[in-house]
C-alpha positions in Angstrom: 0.0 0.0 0.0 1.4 3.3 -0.9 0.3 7.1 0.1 1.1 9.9 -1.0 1.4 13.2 1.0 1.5 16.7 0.3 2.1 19.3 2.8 2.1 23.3 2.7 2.9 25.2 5.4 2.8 28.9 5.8 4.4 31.1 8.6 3.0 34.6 8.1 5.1 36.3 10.6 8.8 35.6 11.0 9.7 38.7 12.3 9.6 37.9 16.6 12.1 35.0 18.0 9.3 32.0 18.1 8.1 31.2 14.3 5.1 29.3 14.5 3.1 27.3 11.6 0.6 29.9 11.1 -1.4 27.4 8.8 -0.8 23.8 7.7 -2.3 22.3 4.3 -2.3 18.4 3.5 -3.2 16.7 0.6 -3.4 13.1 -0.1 -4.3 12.8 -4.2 -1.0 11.0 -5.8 -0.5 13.2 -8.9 1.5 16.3 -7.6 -0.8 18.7 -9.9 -4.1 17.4 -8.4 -2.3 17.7 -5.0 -1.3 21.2 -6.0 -4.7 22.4 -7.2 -6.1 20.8 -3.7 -4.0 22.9 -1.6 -4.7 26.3 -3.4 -8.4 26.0 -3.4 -7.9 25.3 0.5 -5.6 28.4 0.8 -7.9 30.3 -1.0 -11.1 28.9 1.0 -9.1 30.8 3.9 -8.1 34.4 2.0 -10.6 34.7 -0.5 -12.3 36.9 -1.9 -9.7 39.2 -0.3 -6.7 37.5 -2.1 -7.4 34.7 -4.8 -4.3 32.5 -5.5 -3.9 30.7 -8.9 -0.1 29.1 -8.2 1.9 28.0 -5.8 4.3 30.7 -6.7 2.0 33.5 -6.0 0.9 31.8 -2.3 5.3 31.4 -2.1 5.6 35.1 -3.3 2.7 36.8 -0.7 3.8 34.8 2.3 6.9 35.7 4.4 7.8 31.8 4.7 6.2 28.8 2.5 7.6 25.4 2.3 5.9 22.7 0.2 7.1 18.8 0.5 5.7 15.5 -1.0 6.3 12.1 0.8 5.4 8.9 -0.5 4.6 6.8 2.4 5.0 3.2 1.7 3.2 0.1 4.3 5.9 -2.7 4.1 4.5 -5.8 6.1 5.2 -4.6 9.8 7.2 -1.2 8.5 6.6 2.2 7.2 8.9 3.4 4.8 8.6 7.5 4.1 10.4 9.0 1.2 10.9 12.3 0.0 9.9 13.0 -3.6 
């Protein structure tokens, strides 16, 4: 069995000592453009209609901090085996 995961997070504020996750996006379809698409209607579910977003680039370019990973997560028998991709 094999899952994949997509994760965005956002820090709005880095500017004091303690950066914390401001917000924290998931998704879990396997093609990375689906999973894309996913997370930008879910950021804009949050800022719209104030700010749309139609690319991760613009979400990377309005936020101080945005990191984006995939992970394939992988059930082997009795072990999990995560991989970044």
């Amino acid at each position: 069995m094999k899952l994949t995961l997509t994760t965005l997070v956002i820090i709005e504020d880095t500017s004091d000592n303690c950066n914390e996750i401001s917000l924290c996006y998931h998704s879990f379809q396997e093609d990375p453009n689906r999973a894309k698409s996913e997370i930008i209607a879910a950021v804009n579910g949050v800022y719209a209609p104030d700010k749309v977003f139609n690319t991760i680039e613009e979400i990377q370019e309005y936020f101080e901090y945005v990191h984006l990973e995939s992970q394939e997560i992988k059930f082997i028998q009795t072990t999990t085996a995560i991989k970044d991709i």
